[in-house]
C-alpha atoms as one frame of an Amber mdcrd trajectory, in Angstrom:
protein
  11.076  -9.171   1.809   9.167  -8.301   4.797  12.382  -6.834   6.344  11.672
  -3.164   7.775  13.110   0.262   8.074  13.457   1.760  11.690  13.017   5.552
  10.945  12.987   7.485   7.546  15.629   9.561   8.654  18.035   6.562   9.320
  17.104   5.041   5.785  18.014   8.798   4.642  21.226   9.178   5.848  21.941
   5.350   5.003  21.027   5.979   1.263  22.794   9.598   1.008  26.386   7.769
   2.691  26.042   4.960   0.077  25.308   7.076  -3.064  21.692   5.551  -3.558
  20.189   9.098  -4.877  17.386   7.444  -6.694  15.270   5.990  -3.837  12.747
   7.685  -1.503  10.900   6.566   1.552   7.142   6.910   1.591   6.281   7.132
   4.989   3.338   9.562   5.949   3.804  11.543   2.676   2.909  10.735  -1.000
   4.824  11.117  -4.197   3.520  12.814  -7.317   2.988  11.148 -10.560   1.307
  12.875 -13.531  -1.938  14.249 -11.251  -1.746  11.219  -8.911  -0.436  10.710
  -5.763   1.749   7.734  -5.034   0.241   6.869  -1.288   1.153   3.844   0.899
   2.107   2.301   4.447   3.200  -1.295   5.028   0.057  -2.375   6.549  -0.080
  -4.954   8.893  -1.983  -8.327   9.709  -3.254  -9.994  12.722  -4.247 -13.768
  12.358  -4.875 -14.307  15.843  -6.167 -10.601  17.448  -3.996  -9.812  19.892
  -3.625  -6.874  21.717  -0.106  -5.795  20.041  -1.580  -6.601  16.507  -4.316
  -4.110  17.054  -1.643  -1.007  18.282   0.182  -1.624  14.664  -2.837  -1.839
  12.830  -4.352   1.501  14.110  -0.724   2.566  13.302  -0.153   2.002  10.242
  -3.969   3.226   9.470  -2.895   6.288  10.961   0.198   6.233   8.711  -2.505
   6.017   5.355  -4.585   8.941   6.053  -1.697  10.953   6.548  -0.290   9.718
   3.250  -3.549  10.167   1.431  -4.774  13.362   3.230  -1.143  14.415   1.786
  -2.059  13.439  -2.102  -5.114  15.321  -1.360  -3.806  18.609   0.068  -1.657
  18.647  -3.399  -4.777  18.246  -5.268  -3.936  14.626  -6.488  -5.688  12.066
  -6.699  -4.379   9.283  -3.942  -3.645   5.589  -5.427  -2.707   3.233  -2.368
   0.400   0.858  -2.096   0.180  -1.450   0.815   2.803  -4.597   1.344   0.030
  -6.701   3.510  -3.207  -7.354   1.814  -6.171  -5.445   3.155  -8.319  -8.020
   2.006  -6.969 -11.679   1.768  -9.892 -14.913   1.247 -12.888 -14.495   3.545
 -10.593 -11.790   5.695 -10.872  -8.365   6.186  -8.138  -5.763   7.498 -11.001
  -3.323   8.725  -8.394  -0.742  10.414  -7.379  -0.731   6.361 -10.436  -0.828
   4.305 -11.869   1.719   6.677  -9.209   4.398   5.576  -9.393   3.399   1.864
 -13.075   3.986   1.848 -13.640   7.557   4.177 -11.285   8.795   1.072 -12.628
   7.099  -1.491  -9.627   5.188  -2.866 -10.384   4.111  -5.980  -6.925   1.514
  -6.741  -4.754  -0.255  -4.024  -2.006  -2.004  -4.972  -0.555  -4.648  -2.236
   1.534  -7.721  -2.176   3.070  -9.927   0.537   1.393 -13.252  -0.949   3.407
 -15.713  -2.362   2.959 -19.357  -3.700  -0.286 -21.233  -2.847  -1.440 -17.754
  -1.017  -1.866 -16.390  -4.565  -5.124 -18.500  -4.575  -7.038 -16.242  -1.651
  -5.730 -13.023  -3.095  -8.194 -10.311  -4.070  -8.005  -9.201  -7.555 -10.457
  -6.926  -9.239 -13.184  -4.825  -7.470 -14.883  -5.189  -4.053 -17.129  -1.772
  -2.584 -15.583   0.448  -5.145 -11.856  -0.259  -5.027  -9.780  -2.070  -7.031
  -7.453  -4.302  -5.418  -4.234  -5.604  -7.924  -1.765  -8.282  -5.911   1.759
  -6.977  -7.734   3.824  -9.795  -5.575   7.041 -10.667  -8.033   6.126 -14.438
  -8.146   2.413 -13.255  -8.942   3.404 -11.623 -12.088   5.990 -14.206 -13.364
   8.747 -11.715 -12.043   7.468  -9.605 -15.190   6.406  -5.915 -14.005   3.282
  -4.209 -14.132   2.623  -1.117 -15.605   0.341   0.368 -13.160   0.198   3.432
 -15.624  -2.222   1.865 -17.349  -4.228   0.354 -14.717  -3.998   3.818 -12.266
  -5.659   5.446 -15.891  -8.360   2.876 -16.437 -11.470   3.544 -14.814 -12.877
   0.753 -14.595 -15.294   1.231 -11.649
């Protein structure tokens, strides 16, 4: 948890030495999934603005519209995956919301909030998206079938 990669292609050559043949790194791409596109980037925070917070937030914002524009160029529609909460109490990751909504993401999927945290999470819809918090502890360590929520249209 909240441990990071270095480069896709290290992760790559790490899983292909060790046999792990099942597991792909989404990192300015998508992956398909019965006319969706499975789109994502770790996202970031930045509780106290400083000047390094704001180069990996425009980063990793940069990292989502490549991963969405992606889905789109395949003709699928995009469905977001973000570890950090773009929205999280009273607080907005703008750098975030502002990609989700120029495509008009429709479900974002996030986690990073555990314990008391759960309380502030966002879960439901807010300008059009719907926001699900799919942190382990969240759901009782009992998975979600997305499949059923990435269907629903409940906007």
């Amino acid at each position: 948890h909240d441990y990071w990669w270095n480069t896709k292609n290290k992760m790559d050559k790490f899983f292909a030495e060790n046999g792990f043949d099942t597991i792909n790194i989404l990192h300015n791409n998508h992956y398909s999934y019965e006319g969706y596109g499975i789109c994502g980037t770790r996202g970031w925070i930045s509780d106290n603005g400083e000047p390094a917070d704001q180069k990996v937030l425009a980063r990793e914002a940069g990292r989502l519209a490549l991963s969405i524009e992606s889905a789109l160029k395949a003709g699928l529609e995009p469905v977001v995956f973000l570890h950090y909460p773009p929205l999280f109490g009273n607080s907005c990751n703008y750098d975030m919301l502002e990609v989700l909504h120029k495509y008009g993401i429709k479900k974002c999927f996030y986690g990073h909030l555990h314990g008391k945290a759960h309380a502030y999470a966002i879960n439901g819809i807010r300008d059009g998206v719907e926001y699900r918090l799919i942190a382990s502890d969240f759901l009782h360590f009992d998975p979600l079938d997305i499949t059923k929520i990435v269907q629903s249209d409940n906007l």
